[in-house]
Backbone as a printed PyTorch tensor [residue, N CA C, xyz], in Angstrom:
tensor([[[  0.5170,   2.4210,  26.0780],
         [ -0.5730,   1.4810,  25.8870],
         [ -1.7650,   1.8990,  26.7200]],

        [[ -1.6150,   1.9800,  27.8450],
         [ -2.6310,   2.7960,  28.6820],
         [ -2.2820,   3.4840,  30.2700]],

        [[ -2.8700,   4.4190,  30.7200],
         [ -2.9360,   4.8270,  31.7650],
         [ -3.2430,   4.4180,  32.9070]],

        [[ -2.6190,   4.2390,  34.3380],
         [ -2.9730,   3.3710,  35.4380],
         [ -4.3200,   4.7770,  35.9260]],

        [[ -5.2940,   4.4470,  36.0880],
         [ -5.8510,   5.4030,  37.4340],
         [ -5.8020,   5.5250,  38.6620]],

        [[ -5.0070,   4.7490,  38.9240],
         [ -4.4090,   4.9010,  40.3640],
         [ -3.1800,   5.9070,  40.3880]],

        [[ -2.2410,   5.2350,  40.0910],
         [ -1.1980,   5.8040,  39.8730],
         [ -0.6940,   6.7360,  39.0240]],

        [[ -1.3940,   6.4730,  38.2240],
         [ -1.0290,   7.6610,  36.9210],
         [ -0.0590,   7.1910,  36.1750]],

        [[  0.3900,   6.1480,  36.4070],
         [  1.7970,   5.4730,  35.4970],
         [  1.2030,   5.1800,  34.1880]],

        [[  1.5700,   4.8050,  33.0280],
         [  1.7390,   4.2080,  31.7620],
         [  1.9980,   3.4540,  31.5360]],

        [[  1.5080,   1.9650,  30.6670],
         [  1.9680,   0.8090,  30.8890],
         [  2.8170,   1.2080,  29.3520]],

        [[  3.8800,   1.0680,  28.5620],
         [  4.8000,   0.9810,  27.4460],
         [  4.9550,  -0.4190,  27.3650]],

        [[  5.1810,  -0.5090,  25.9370],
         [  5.0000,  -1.6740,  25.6770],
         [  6.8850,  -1.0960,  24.6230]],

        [[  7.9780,  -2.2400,  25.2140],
         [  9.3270,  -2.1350,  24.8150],
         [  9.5830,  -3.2540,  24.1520]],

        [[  9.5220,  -2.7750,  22.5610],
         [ 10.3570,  -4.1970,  21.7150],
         [ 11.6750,  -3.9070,  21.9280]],

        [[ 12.2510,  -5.2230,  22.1710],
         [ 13.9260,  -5.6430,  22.0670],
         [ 14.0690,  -6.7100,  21.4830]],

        [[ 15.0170,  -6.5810,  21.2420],
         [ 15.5720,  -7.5120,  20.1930],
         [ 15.0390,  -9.4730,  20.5360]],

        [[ 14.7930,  -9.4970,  21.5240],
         [ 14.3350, -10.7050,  21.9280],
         [ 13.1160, -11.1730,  22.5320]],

        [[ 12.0850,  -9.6740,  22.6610],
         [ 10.9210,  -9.9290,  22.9560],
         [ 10.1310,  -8.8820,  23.0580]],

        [[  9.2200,  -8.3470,  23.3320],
         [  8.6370,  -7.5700,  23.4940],
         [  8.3820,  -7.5100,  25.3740]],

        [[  8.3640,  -6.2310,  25.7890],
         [  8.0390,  -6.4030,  27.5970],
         [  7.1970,  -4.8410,  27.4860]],

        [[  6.2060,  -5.1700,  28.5780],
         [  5.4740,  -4.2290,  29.3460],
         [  6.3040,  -3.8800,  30.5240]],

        [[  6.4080,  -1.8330,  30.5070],
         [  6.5980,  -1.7570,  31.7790],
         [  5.8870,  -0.5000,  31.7040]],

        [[  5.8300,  -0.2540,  33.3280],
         [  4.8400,   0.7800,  34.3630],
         [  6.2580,   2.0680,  34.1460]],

        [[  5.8370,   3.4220,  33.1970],
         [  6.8050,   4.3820,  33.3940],
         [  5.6700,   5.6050,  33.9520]],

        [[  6.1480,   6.6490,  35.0670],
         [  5.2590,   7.6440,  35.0410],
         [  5.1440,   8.5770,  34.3100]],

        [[  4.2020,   9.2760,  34.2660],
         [  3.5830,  10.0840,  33.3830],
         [  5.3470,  11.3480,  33.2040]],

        [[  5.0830,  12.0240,  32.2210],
         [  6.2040,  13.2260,  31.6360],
         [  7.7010,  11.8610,  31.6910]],

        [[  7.7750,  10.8910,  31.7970],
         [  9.3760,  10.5430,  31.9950],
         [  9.9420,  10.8290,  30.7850]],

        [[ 11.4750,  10.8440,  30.9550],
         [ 12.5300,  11.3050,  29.7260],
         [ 12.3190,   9.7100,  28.8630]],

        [[ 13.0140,   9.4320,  28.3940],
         [ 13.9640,   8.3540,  27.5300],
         [ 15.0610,   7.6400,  28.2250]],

        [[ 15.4920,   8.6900,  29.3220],
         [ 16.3680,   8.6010,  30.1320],
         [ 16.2740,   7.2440,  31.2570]],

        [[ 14.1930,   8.1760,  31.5220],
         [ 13.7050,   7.6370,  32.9150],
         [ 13.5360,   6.6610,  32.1000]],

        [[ 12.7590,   5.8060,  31.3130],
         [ 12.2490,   4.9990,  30.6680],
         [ 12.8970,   4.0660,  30.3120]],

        [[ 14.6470,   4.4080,  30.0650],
         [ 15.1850,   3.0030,  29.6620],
         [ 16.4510,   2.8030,  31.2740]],

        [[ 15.7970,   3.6230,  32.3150],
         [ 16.2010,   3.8170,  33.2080],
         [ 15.3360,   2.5010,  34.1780]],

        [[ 13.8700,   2.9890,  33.7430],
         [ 12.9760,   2.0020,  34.6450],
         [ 12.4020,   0.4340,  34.2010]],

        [[ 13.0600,   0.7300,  32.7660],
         [ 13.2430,  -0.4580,  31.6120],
         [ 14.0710,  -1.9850,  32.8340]],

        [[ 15.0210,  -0.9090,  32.3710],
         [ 16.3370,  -1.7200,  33.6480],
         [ 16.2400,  -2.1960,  34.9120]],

        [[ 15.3930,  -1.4540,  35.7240],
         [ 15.0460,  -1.5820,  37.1920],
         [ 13.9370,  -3.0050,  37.2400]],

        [[ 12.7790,  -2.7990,  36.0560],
         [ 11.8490,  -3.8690,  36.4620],
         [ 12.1120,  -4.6210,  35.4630]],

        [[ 13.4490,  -4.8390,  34.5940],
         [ 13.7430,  -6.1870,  33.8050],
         [ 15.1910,  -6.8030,  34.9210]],

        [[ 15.7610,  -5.9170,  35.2550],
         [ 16.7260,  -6.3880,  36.1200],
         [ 17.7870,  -6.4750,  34.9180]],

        [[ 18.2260,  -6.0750,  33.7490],
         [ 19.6160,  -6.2170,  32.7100],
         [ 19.6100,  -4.8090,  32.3370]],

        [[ 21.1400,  -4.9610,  31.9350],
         [ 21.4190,  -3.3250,  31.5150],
         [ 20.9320,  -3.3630,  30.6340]],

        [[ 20.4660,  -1.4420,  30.0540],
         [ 19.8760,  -1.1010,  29.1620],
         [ 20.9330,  -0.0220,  28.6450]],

        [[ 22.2960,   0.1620,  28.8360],
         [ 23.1070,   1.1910,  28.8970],
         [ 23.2640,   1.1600,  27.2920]],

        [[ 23.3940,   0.1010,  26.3760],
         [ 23.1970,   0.1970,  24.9170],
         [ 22.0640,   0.3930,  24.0220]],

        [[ 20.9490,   0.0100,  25.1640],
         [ 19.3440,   0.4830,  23.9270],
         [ 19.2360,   1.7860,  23.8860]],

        [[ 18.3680,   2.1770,  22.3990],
         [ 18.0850,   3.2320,  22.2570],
         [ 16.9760,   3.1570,  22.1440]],

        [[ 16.4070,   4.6240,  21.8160],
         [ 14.5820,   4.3660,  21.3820],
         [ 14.5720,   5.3140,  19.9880]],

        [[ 13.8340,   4.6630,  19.6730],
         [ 13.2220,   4.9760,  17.9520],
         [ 11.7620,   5.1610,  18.1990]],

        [[ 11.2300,   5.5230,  16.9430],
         [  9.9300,   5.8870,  16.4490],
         [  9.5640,   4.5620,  17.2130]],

        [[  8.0570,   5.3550,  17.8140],
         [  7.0860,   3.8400,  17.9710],
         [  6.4460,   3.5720,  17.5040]],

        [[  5.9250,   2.3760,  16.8240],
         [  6.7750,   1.0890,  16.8820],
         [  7.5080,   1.2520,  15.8390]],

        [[  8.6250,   0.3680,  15.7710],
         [  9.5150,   0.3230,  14.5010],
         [  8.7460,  -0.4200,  13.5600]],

        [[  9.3050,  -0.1060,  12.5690],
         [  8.5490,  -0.6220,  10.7810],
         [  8.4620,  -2.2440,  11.0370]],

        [[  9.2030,  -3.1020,  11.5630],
         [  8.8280,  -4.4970,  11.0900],
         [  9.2160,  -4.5430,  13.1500]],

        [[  8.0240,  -5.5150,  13.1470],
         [  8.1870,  -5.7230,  14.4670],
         [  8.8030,  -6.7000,  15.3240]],

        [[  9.7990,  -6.5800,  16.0340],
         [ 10.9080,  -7.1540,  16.5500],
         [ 10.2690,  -9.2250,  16.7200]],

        [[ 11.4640, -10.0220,  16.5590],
         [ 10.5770, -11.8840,  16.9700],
         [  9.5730, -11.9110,  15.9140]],

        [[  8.7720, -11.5180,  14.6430],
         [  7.6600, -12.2390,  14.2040],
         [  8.6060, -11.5860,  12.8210]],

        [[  8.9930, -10.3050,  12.0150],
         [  9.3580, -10.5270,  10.8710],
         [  8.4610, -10.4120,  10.1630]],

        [[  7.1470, -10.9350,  10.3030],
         [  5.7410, -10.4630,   9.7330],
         [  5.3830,  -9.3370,   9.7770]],

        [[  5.4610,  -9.1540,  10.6160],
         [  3.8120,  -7.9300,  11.2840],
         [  5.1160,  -6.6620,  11.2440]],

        [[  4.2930,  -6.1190,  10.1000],
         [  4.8860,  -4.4200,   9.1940],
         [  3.4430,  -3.2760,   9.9400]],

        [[  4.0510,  -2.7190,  10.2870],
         [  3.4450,  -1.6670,  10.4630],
         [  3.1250,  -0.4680,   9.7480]],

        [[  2.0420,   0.0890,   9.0480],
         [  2.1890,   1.0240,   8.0760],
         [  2.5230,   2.4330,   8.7040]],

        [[  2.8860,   3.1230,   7.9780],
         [  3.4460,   4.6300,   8.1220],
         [  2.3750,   4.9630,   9.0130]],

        [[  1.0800,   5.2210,   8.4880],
         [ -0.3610,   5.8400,   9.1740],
         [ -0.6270,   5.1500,  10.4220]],

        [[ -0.0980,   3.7190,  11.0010],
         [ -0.2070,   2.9300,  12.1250],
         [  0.3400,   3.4520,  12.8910]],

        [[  1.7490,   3.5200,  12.7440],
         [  3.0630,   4.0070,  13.3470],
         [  2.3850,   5.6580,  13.8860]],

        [[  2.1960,   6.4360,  12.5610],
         [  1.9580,   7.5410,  13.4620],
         [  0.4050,   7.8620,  14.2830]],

        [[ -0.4370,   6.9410,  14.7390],
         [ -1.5350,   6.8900,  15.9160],
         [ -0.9210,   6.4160,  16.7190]],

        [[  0.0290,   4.9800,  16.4990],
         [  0.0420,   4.8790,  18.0130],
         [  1.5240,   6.0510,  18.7010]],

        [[  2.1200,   6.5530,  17.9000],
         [  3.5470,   7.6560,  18.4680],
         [  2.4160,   8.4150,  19.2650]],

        [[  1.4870,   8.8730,  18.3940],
         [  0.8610,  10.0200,  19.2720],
         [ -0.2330,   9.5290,  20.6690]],

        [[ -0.0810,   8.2130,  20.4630],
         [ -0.8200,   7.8220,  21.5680],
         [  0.1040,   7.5670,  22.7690]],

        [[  1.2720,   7.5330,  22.6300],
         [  2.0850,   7.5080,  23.3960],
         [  2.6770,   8.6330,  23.9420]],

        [[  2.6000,   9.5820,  23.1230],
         [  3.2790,  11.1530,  23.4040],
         [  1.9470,  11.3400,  23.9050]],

        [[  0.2830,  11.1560,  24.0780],
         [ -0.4890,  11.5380,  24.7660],
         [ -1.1120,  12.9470,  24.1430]],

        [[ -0.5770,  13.1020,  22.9160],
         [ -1.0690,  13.9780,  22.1410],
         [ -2.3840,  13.4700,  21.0700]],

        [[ -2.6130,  12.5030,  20.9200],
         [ -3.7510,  12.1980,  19.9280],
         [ -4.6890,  12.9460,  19.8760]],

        [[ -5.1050,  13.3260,  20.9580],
         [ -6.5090,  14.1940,  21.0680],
         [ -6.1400,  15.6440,  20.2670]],

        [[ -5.1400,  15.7730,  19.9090],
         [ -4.5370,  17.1310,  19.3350],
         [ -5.2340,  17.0520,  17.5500]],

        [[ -5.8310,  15.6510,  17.3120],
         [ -5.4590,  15.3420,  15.6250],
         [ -7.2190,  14.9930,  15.7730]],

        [[ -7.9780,  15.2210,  16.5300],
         [ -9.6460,  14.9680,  16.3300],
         [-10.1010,  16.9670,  16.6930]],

        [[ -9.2350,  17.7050,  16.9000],
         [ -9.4260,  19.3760,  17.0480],
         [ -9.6690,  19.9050,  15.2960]],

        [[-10.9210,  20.9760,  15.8800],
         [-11.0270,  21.7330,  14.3570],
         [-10.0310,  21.7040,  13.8520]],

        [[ -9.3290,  21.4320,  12.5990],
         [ -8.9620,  22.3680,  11.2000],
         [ -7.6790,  21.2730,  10.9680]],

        [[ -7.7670,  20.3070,  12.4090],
         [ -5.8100,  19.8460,  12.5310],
         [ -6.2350,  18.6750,  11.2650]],

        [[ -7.0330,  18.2580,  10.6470],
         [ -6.7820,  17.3530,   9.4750],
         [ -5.6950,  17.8510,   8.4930]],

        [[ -6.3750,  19.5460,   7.9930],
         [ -5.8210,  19.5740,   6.9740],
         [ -4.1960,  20.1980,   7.3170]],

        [[ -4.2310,  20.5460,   8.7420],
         [ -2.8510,  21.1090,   8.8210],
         [ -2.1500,  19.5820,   8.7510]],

        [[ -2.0320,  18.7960,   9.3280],
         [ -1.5310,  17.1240,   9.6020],
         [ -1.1490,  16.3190,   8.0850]],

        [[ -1.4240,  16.9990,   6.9480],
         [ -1.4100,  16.5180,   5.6370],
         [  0.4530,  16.0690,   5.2690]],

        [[  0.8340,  15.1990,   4.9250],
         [  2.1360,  15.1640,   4.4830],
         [  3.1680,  16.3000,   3.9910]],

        [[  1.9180,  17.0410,   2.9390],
         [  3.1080,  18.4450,   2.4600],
         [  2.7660,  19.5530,   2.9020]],

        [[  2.1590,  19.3370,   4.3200],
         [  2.0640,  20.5140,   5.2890],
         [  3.3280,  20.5410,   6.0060]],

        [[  3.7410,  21.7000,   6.7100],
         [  4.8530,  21.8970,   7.8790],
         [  4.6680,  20.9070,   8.8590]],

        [[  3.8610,  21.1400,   9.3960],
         [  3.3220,  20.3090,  10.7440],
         [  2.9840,  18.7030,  10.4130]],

        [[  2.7170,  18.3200,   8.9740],
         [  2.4790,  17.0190,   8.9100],
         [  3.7460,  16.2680,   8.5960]],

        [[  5.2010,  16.9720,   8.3780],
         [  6.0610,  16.2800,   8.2090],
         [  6.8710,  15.7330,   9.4700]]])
């Protein structure tokens, strides 16, 4: 969601099954660290969550709010911190669905 400038941490934004929570992960963490530090600043195990595409297709508590394919993939890459990779010369047309790289 965004970058601390202090710290350099990341605020993630974690749907679960019962709510949505913000937490502070630092910059490069695994999946590991993340549902590692999930745990630490919710205080419950996380030893059964997994992580999926972000965000998932229908969004966890509302049942409404669908996320389209093209949504889903700005904010993944805003999270992988790669976005700026998809406003570079030529990456439109490589990024196309029945390109290599766009699948």
């Amino acid at each position: 969601i965004g970058r601390s400038k202090t710290s350099g941490n990341k605020q993630v934004a974690c749907h679960l099954p019962d709510a949505k929570y913000l937490i502070e992960d630092p910059p490069k963490a695994t999946v590991n660290d993340l549902l590692k530090n999930l745990e630490d600043q919710l205080r419950l195990p996380c030893d059964a969550y997994k992580v999926y595409r972000v965000p998932p297709p229908v969004a966890f508590g509302s049942g409404r709010l669908i996320y389209p394919e093209e949504r889903r993939d700005q904010i993944a890459a805003d999270v992988l911190g790669i976005s700026f990779l998809a406003k570079l010369p030529g990456a439109e047309e490589n990024l196309q669905p029945h390109t290599k790289s766009g699948q």
